[in-house]
Structure formats: C-alpha cells, structure tokens
N, C-alpha and C positions, 0 to 999 in steps of 0.2 A: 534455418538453424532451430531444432528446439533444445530449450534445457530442460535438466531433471525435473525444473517445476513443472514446465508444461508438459513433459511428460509423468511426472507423479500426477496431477491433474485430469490428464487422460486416463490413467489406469486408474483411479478413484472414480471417476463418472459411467467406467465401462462397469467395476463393480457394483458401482450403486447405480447400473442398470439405469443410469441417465444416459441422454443422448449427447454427440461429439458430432460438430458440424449441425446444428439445429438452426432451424426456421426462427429469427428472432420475433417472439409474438409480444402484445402485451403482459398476457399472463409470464410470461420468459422474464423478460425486464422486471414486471413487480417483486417478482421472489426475488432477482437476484439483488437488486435494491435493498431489500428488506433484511433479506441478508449479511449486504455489505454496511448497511446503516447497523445492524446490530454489530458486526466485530468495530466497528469505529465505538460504536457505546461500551464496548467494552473497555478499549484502548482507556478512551477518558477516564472510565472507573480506575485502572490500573496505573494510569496518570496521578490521577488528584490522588492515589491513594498514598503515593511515595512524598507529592506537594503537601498534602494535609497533616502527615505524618511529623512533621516539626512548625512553629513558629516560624513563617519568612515573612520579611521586609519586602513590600512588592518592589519585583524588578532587580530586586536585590542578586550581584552578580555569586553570591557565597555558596560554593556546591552543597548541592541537596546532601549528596552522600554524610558530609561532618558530621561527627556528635553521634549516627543513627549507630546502631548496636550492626556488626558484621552481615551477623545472619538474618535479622529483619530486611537489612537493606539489600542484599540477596536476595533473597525470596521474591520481594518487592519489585526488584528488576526484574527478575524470572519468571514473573506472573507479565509485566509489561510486555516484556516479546515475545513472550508466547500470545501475546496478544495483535501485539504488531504481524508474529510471522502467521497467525490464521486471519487477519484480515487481508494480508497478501494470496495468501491459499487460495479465500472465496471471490477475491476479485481475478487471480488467471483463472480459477474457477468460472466463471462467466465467461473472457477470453475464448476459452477455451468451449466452453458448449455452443460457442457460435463458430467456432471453426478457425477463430483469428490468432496470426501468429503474433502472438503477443512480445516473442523473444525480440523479433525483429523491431517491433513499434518501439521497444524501449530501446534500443540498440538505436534506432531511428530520433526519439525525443530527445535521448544522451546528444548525439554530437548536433541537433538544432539547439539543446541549452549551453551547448558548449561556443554558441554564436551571439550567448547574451551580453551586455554590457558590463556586467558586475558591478555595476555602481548599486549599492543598496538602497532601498527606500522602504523606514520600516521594517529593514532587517530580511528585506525579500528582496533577490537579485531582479533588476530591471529585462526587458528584454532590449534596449536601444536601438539605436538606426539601423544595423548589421546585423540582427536577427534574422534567420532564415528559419520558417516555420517548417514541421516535419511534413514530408509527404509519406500516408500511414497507407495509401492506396492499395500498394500493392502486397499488405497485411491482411488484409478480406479478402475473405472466402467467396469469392463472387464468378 
C-alpha cells in the first residue's frame, strides 16, 4: 500500500533529481540525520515558543491556550505543525530514498502497539508480557 505521503515523497525526490530505492551509504544516513535532527530542532523551537509565551507553574495541568490573544495563539500552533508535518516529510523522506515501504511499517508498529499493556509509567504506555513486536521485514527493499 502506499499513501499520498509516500508517494508526495517520491515525486519530490524524482524532482529534486534525488534517487528512490538507493544504496544506503554512510554519507546517505549522515544527511538524512542531520536533516531529521534539524526539523526536530525546530519542533522544540516552535514548542517552547507557545511554553515560553505565558508564565506556567511546572507540570501545571492549566492549558496553554488561556489568557493567550486568539491570533498569537494561532499562529503559534501553525508554525508548530508545520513543523511537526515537515519533520514527518523528511523522515518518509528517507523511507523512501531507501526504497522501504514505510506505509506498511507503520500499519505494522500500529497493531504491535496495539499489544501493549497500557499501564503507564511516566506517562509512557508500557509494552507488558503480551507485546508482540513488529516484524518490519518484509518493508525492505531487499
């Protein structure tokens, strides 16, 4: 199955005259790392920037949104997932120049996380006894 991402994905790497299905080298990996590390820096920025933006009491459950003027806190959001949605880009972005079907892997991690325990720790779901990890094998291009 691919979706629109992976294929918007593919037709942005045929344009920019990158390759689809590549040899994974080092130099491969370093850029797309560096890449991926930059839209997460970004993320942060567009995080703290909505966090920074008022007075909070750490841990304090009271939404961010309160108090903030409509259209700052707008913006504010709209700058975050636009930041969120191009660090998803450049990570099937990589996926994708190795040839791996990305759709399926997450199709694949979805119903192994759907074998976790849900007891929290930390406010992160556990994976408990009955976790069945994904088999992503037959996702590469091999």
């Amino acid at each position: 199955m691919v979706s629109n991402l992976q294929s918007y994905l593919t037709e942005f790497r045929l344009k920019a005259e990158q390759g689809v299905n590549e040899t994974i080298t080092e130099n491969e990996l370093d850029f797309n790392m560096r890449l991926i590390a930059e839209e997460f820096q970004e993320i942060a920025i567009a995080a703290l920037t909505i966090k920074g933006s008022k007075v909070l009491v750490k841990g304090s459950p009271q939404p961010l949104d309160e108090g903030f003027p409509k259209e700052e806190l707008r913006v504010m959001k709209e700058a975050l997932l636009k930041e969120m949605a191009d660090a998803i880009y450049t990570i099937v972005n990589m996926a994708v120049s190795f040839g791996w079907d990305i759709d399926t892997a997450l199709q694949l991690v979805h119903i192994s996380n759907m074998t976790k325990s849900f007891k929290l720790k930390n406010g992160k779901v556990q994976k408990g006894a009955d976790y069945i990890a994904p088999n992503l094998e037959g996702c590469l291009d091999e």
